[in-house]
C-alpha positions as CSV (number, residue, x, y, z in Angstrom):
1,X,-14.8,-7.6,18.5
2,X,-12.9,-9.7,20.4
3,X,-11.4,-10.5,24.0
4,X,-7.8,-10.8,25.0
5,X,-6.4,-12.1,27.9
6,X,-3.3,-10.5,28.4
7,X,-0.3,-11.5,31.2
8,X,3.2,-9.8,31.9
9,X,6.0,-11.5,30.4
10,X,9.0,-9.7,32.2
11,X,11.4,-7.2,31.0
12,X,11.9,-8.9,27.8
13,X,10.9,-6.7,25.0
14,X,8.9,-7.6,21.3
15,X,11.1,-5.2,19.2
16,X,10.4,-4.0,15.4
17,X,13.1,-4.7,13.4
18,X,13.7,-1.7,11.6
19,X,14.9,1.9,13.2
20,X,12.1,3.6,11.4
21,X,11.1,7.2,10.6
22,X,10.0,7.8,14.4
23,X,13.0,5.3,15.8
24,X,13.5,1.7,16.4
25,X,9.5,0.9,17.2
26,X,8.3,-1.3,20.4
27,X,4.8,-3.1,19.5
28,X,3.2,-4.4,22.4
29,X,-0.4,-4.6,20.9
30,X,-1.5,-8.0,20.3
31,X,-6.4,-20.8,0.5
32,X,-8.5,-20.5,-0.7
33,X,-7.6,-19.1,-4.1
34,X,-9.8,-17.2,-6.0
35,X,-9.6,-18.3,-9.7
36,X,-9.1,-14.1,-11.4
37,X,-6.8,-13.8,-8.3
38,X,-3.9,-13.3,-10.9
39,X,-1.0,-12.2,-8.7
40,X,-2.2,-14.5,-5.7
41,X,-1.2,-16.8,-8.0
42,X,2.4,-16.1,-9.3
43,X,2.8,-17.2,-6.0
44,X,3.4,-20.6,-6.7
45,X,4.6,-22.8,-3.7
46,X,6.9,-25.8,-4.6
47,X,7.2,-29.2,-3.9
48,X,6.6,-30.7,-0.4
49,X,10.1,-29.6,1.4
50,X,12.2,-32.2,3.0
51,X,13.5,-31.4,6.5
52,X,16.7,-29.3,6.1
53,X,18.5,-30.3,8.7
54,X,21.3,-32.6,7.2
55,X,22.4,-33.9,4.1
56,X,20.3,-38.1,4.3
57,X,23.1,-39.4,1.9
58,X,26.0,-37.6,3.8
59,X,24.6,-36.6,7.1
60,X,26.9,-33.5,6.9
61,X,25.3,-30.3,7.5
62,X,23.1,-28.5,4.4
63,X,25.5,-26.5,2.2
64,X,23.4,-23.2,2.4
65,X,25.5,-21.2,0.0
66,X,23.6,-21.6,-3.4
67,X,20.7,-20.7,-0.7
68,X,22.5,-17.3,0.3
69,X,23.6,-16.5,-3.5
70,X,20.1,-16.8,-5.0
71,X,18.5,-14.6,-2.4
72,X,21.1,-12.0,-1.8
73,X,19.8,-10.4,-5.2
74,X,16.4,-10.4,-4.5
75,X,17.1,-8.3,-1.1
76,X,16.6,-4.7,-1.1
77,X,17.8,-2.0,1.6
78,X,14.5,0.3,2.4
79,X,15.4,4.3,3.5
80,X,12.1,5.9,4.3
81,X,12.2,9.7,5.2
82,X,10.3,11.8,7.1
83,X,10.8,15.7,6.1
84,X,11.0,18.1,8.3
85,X,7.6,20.1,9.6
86,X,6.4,22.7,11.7
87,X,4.1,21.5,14.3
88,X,1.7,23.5,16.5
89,X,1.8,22.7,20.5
90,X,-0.6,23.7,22.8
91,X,-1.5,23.0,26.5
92,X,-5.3,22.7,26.2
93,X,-7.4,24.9,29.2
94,X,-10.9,24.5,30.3
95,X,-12.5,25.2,26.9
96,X,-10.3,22.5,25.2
97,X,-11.6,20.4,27.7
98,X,-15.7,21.2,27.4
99,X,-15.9,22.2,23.9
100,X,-12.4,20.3,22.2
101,X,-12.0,23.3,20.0
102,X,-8.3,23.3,21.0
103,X,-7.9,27.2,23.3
104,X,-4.7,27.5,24.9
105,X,-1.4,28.6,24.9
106,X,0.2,27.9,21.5
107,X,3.7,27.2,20.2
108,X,5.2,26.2,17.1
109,X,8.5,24.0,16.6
110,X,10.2,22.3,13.7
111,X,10.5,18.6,13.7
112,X,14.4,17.5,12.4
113,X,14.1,15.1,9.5
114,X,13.9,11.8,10.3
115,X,15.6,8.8,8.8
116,X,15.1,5.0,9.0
117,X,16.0,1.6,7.7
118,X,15.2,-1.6,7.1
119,X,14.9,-4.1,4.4
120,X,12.2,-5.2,1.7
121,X,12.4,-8.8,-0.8
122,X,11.4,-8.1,-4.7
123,X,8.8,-10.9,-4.9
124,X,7.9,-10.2,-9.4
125,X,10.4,-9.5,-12.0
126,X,7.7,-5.7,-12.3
127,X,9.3,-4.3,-9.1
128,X,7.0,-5.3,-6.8
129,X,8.4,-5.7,-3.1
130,X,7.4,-6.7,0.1
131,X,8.2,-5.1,3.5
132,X,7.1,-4.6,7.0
133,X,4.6,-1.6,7.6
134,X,6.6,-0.4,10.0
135,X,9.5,0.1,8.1
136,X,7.5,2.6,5.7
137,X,5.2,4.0,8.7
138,X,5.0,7.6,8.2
139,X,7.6,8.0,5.4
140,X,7.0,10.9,3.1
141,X,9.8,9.4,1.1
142,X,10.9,6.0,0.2
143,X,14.3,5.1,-1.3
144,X,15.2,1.6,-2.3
145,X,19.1,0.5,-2.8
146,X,19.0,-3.1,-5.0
147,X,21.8,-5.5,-4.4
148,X,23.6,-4.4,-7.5
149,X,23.9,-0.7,-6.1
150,X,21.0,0.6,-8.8
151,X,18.8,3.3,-6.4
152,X,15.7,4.1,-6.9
153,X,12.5,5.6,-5.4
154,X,9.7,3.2,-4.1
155,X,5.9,3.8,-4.2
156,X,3.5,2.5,-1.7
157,X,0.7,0.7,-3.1
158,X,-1.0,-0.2,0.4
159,X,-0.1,-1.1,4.1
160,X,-1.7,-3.4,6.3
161,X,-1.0,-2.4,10.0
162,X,-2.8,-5.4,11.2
163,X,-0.4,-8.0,10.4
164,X,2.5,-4.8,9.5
165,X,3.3,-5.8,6.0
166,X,3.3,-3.4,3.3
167,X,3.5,-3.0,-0.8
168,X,6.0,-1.0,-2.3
169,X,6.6,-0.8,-6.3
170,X,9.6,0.5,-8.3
171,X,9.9,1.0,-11.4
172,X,10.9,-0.8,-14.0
173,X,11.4,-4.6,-15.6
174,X,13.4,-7.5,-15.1
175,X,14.5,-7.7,-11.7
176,X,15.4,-10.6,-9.6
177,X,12.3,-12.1,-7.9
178,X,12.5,-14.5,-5.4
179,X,11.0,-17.8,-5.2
180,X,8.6,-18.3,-2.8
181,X,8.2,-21.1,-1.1
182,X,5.8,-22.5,1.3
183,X,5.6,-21.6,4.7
184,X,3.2,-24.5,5.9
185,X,5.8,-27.3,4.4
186,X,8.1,-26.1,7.2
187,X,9.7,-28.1,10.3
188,X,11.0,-27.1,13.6
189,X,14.6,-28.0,13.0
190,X,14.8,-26.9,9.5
191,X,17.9,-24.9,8.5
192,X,17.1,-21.0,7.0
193,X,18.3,-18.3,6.5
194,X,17.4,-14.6,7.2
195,X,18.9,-12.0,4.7
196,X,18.7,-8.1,5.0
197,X,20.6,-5.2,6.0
198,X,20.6,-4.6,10.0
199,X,22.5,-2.3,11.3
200,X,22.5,-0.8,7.9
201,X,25.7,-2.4,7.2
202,X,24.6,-4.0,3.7
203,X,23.6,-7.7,2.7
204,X,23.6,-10.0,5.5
205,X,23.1,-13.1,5.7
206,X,23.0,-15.2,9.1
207,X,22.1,-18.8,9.6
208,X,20.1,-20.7,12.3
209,X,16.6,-23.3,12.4
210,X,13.0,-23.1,12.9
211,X,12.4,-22.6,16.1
212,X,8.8,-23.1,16.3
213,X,6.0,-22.3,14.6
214,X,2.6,-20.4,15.1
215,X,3.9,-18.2,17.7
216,X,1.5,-15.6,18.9
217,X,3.5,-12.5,20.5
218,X,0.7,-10.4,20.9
219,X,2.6,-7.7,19.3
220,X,0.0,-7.9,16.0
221,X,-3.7,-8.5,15.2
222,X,-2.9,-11.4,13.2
223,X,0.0,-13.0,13.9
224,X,1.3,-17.1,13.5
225,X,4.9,-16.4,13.7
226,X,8.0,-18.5,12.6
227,X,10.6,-18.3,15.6
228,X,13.9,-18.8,14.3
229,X,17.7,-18.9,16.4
230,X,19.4,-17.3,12.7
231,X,20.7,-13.9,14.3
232,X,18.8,-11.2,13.1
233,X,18.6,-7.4,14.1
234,X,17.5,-3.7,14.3
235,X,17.5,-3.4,10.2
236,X,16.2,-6.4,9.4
237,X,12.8,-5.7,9.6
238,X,11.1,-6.7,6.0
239,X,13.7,-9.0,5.1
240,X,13.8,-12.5,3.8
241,X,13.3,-15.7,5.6
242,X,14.4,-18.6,3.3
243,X,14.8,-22.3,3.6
244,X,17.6,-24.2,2.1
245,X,16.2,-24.5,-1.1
246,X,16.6,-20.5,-1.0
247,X,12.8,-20.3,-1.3
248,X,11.0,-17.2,0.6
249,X,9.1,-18.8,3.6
250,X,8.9,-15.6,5.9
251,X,9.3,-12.2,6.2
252,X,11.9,-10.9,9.3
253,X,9.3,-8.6,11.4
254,X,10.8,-8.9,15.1
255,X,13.3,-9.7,17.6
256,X,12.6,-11.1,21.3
257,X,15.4,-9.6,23.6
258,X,15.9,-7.1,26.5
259,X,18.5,-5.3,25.2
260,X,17.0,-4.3,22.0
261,X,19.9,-6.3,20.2
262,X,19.5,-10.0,19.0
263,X,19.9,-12.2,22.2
264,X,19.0,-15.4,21.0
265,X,15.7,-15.6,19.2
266,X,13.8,-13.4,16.2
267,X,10.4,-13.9,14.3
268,X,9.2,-14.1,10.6
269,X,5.7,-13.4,9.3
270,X,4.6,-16.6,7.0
271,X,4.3,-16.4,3.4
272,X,1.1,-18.1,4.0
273,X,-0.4,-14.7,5.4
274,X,2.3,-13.1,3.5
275,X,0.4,-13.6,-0.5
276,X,-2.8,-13.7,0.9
277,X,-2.0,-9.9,2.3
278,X,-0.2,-8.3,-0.7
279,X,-2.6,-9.7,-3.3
280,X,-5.2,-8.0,-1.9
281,X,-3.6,-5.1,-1.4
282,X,-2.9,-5.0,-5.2
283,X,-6.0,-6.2,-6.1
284,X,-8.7,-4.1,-4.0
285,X,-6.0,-1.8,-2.1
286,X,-6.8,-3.1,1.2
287,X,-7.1,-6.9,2.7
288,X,-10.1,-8.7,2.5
289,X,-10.2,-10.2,5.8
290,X,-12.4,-12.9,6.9
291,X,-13.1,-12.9,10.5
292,X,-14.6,-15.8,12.5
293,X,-16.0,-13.6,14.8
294,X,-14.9,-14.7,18.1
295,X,-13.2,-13.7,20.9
296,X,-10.4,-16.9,22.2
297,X,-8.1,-17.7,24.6
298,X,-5.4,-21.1,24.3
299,X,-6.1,-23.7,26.2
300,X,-3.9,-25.2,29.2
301,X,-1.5,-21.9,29.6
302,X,0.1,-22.2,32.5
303,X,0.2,-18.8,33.5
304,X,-3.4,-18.0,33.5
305,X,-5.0,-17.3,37.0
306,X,-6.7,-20.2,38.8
307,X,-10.2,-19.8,38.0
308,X,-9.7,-20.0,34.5
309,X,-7.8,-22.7,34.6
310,X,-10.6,-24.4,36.4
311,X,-12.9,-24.0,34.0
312,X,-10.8,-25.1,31.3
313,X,-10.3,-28.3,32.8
314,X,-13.9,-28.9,33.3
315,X,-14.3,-28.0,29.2
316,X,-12.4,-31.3,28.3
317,X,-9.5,-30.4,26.4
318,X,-5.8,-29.9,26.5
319,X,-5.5,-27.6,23.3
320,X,-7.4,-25.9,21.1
321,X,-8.4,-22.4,21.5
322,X,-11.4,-21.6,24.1
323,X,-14.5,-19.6,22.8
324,X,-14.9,-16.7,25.5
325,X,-16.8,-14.5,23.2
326,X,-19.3,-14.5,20.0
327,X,-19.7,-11.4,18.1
328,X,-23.1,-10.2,17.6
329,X,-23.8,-10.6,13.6
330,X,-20.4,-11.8,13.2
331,X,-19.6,-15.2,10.9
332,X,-20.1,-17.2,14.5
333,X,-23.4,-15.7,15.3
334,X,-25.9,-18.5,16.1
335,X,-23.3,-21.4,15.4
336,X,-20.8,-21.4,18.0
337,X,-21.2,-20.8,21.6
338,X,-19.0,-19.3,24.7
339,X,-17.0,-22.1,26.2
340,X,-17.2,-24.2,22.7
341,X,-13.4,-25.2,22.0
342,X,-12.0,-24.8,18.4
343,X,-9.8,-28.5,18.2
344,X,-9.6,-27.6,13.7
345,X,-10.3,-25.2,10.8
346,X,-11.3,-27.4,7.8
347,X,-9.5,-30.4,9.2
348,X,-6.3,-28.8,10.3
349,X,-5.6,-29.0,13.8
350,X,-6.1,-25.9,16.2
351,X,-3.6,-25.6,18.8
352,X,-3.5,-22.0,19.6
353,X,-5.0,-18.5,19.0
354,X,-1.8,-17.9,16.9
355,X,-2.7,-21.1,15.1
356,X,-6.3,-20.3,14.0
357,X,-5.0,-16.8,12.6
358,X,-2.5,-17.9,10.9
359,X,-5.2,-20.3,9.1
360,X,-8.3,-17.7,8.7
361,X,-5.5,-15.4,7.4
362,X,-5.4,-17.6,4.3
363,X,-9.4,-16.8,3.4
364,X,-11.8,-14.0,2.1
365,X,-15.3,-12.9,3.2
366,X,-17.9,-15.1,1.4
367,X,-15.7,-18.4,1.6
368,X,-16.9,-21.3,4.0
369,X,-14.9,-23.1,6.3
370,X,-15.3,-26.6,8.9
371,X,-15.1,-25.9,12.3
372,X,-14.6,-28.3,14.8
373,X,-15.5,-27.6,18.4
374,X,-15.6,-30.1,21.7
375,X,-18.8,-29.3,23.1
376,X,-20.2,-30.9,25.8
377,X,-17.1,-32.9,26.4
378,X,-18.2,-33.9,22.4
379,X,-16.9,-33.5,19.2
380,X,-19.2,-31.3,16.9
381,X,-18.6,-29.9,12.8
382,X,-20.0,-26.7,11.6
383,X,-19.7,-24.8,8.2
384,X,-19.5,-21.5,8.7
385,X,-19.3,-18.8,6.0
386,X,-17.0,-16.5,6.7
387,X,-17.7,-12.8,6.9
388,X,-15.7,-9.5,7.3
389,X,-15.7,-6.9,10.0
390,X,-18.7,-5.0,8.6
391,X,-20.5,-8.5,8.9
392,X,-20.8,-8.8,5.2
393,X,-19.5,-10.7,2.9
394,X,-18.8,-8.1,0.0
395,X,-15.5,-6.7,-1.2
396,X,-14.7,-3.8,1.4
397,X,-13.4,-1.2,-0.5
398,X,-10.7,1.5,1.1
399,X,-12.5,5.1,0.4
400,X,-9.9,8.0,-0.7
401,X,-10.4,11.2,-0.1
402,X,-12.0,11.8,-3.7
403,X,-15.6,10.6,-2.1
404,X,-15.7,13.4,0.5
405,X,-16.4,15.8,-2.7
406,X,-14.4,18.7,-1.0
407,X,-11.8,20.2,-0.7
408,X,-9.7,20.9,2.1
409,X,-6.4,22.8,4.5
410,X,-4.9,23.0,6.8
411,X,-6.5,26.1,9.3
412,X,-4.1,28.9,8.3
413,X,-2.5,30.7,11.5
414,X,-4.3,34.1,10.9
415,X,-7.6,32.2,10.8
416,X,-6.7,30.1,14.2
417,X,-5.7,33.4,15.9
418,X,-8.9,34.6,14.8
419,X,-11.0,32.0,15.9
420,X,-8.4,30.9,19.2
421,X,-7.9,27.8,17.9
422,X,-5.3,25.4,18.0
423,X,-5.4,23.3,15.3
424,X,-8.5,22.0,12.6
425,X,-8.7,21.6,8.6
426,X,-10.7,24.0,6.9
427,X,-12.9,22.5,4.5
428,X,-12.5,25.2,1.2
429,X,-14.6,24.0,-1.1
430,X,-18.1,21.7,-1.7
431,X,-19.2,19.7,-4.7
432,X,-21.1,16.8,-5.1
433,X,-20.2,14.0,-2.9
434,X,-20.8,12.9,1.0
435,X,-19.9,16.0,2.7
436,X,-22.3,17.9,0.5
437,X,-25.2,15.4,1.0
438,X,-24.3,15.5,4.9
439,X,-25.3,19.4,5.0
440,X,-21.4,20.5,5.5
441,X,-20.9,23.9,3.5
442,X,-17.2,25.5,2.6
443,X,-15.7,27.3,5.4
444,X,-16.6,24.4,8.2
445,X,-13.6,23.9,10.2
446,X,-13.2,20.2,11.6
447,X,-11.9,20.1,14.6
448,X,-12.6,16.3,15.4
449,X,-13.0,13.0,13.3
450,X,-14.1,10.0,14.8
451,X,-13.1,11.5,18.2
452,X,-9.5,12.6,16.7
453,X,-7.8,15.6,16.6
454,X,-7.1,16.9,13.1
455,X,-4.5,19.3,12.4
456,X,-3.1,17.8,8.7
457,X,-5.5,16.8,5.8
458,X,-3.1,13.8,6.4
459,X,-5.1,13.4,9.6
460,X,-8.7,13.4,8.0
461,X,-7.4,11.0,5.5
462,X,-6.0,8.6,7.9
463,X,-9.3,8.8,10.1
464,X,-11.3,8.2,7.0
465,X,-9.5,5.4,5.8
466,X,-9.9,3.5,9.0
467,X,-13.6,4.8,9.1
468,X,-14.5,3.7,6.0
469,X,-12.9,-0.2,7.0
470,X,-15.3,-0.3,9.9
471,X,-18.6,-2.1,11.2
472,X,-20.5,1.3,11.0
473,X,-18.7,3.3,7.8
474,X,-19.2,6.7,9.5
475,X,-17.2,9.9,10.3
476,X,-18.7,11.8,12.7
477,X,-16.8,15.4,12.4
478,X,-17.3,18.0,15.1
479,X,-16.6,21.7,14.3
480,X,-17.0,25.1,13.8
481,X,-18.1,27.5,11.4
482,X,-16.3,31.0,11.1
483,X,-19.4,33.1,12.1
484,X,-18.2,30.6,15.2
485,X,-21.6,28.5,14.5
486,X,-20.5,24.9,16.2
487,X,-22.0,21.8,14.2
488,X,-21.9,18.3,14.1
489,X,-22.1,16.0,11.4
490,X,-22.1,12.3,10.0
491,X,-20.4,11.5,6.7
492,X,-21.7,8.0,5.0
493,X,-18.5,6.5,4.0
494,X,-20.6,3.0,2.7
495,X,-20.3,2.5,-1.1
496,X,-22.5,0.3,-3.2
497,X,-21.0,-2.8,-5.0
């Protein structure tokens, strides 16, 4: 949907925080409130923050323990498992490669269990806490250790890989919320604090200032960064960001070092994005995310090649972010125009790519927003009503498996010996529902969804999930029958309002 300029940046590294189920992980990928948004609003921001840097009446430095104290309980230590499991390998041959029904050489080997760490911050008194996806990634079990020792065993109640934050729930009453804060109030200079558990050592609490802000790392889809000098590590992934007030403002997500150790600088997610994400995912159990439907690039980076450059100088402006691309149907569509440059988003200056999603990370699909562009070497205004990636406006639901009306396995070994395959869900039964309506009957082994290989039911669910958040809302499955009949099929995933 969009275009991304991308440029080499060294041999320093964007790290995860966490050592999660599959190892420490290296990303390198890139308010409106709604009045029966209930949760979105126990989220209540404070007063305007002063600038924490010192003390006006003193000028000594902030005393940042009553900070430390009243966060240190609201900090949990995160242990997601990964069991063991018995994979199927195979070196595809010619077959494989022609008809993808996986032929070749087969051989099975146990996984070890896996073990990772990181941190998560209880954000209501009901036990619901807020994490990094990353840190839960892939877990089949989730073990959460409170302050106070208690242990306990955390549910997820929905991810968002796109701007890798994550819902988890425990059980139970009365526990110690966090404030939180607001993450737009902030300063560069501002004292905070980061507090988790790297290393796995325990509660940890390090000090340092705001760096900067809206920092786009290109390690996310949506991503406005806090950069912050307060030391943080492998561990702290999920973990609390807090100002000296001890209110929540971010949540820890990465360090920036070529060692894979802290070397100077790490990075928060905002609260801003923060709510916005985790009430949606209680609320419809997947983020509502309004997309402007452009493809951008900052203006005035000094690294970009010379032609670009060029043509950025002839557009007029310093900053701002530089329309390169307008999606077809998209919320754009007919409004803005390549080489228009974005200078605010409902009077809020634009500065960066970073900047501008950080800011449309704050809406839903159906809400309208000012945009100003420079145009012409003039200043222009549209309203533009948001939409979402499907180029509607309705409430995208997240389809489960229960739509599908069927019934499904893993291909049992005698049955892929049969058949020389390598791997494929068996579909064992058909009622009424979309594979049914698509013409799929019981026995159909899929071998493909949506050009993936399946070998779990894990894996048709994942593939589904993602199908069903799409522009087009269709799996297209590939198979084979038993009689070794091969059919192709599309499954409607779209639901009705």
């Amino acid at each position: 949907m969009k275009t991304t300029t991308k440029f080499a940046i060294g041999s320093v590294a964007v790290i995860a925080l966490s050592a999660g189920v599959a190892g420490v992980t290296a990303y390198a990928m890139m308010e409106k409130n709604q009045a029966n948004a209930s949760f979105y609003e126990a989220f209540d921001t404070a007063s305007p923050l002063r600038t924490a840097a010192f003390d006006a009446s003193s000028m000594q430095p902030v005393d940042l323990t009553k900070a430390a104290e009243s966060t240190l309980n609201s900090v949990v230590h995160i242990m997601s498992i990964q069991r063991s499991k018995i994979q199927t390998i195979q070196q595809p041959d010619i077959f494989d490669f022609f008809f993808g029904d996986g032929r070749g050489r087969q051989q099975q080997v146990q996984t070890p269990e896996q073990r990772g760490f990181g941190s998560g911050v209880i954000i209501s008194k009901d036990g619901y806490i807020v994490t990094n996806n990353h840190v839960i990634d892939g877990a089949d079990e989730i073990n959460v250790k409170l302050h106070d020792g208690r242990e306990m065993k955390g549910r997820v109640i929905g991810t968002d890989p796109t701007s890798d934050l994550a819902l988890v729930k425990i059980e139970g009453d009365d526990f110690p919320a966090i404030v939180v804060g607001n993450s737009d109030n902030l300063k560069v200079g501002e004292w905070v604090l980061a507090v988790g558990n790297p290393f796995n050592l325990g509660s940890t609490v390090t000090a340092g200032v705001v760096s900067a802000k809206s920092r786009g790392l290109g390690a996310n889809q949506v991503e406005s960064f806090i950069q912050t000098d307060a030391a943080i590590n492998q561990g702290n992934s999920g973990g609390a960001l807090v100002n000296a007030k001890g209110e929540l403002v971010g949540i820890n997500a990465m360090l920036y070092s070529p060692t894979g150790a802290y070397s100077g600088y790490g990075f928060a997610i905002p609260v801003s994005i923060m709510t916005k994400v985790v009430t949606d995912l209680k609320q419809y159990g997947t983020v509502q995310r309004a997309l402007l439907g452009i493809g951008g690039r900052d203006m005035g980076n000094e690294v970009y090649p010379d032609e670009i450059r060029k043509e950025q100088k002839e557009l007029g402006a310093t900053e701002g972010v530089q329309v390169v691309e307008v999606t077809e149907g998209g919320s754009a569509d007919g409004i803005l125009q390549k080489n228009d440059v974005i200078l605010k988003l409902n009077d809020s200056k634009v500065k960066t790519m970073a900047d501008l999603q950080g800011m449309l990370a704050k809406y839903r699909p159906g809400d309208k927003v000012k945009v100003t562009v420079l145009r012409d070497k003039k200043e222009k205004t549209f309203t533009i009503t948001l939409k979402n990636s499907q180029g509607t406006t309705k409430v995208v639901k997240q389809a489960d498996m229960e739509i599908l009306g069927a019934a499904f396995r893993a291909v049992p070994k005698e049955l892929k010996e049969q058949l020389n395959l390598g791997y494929g869900v068996e579909v064992t039964g058909v009622s009424d529902g979309r594979m049914k309506d698509s013409g799929i009957r019981k026995g159909f082994i899929i071998l493909k969804a949506n050009g993936k290989q399946l070998r779990s039911v894990q894996d048709l669910e994942n593939v589904m999930k993602a199908a069903s958040q799409s522009a087009d809302q269709v799996l297209f499955m590939t198979g084979v029958y038993p009689s070794g009949k091969r059919a192709n099929y599309a499954v409607d995933l779209s639901q009705a309002e």
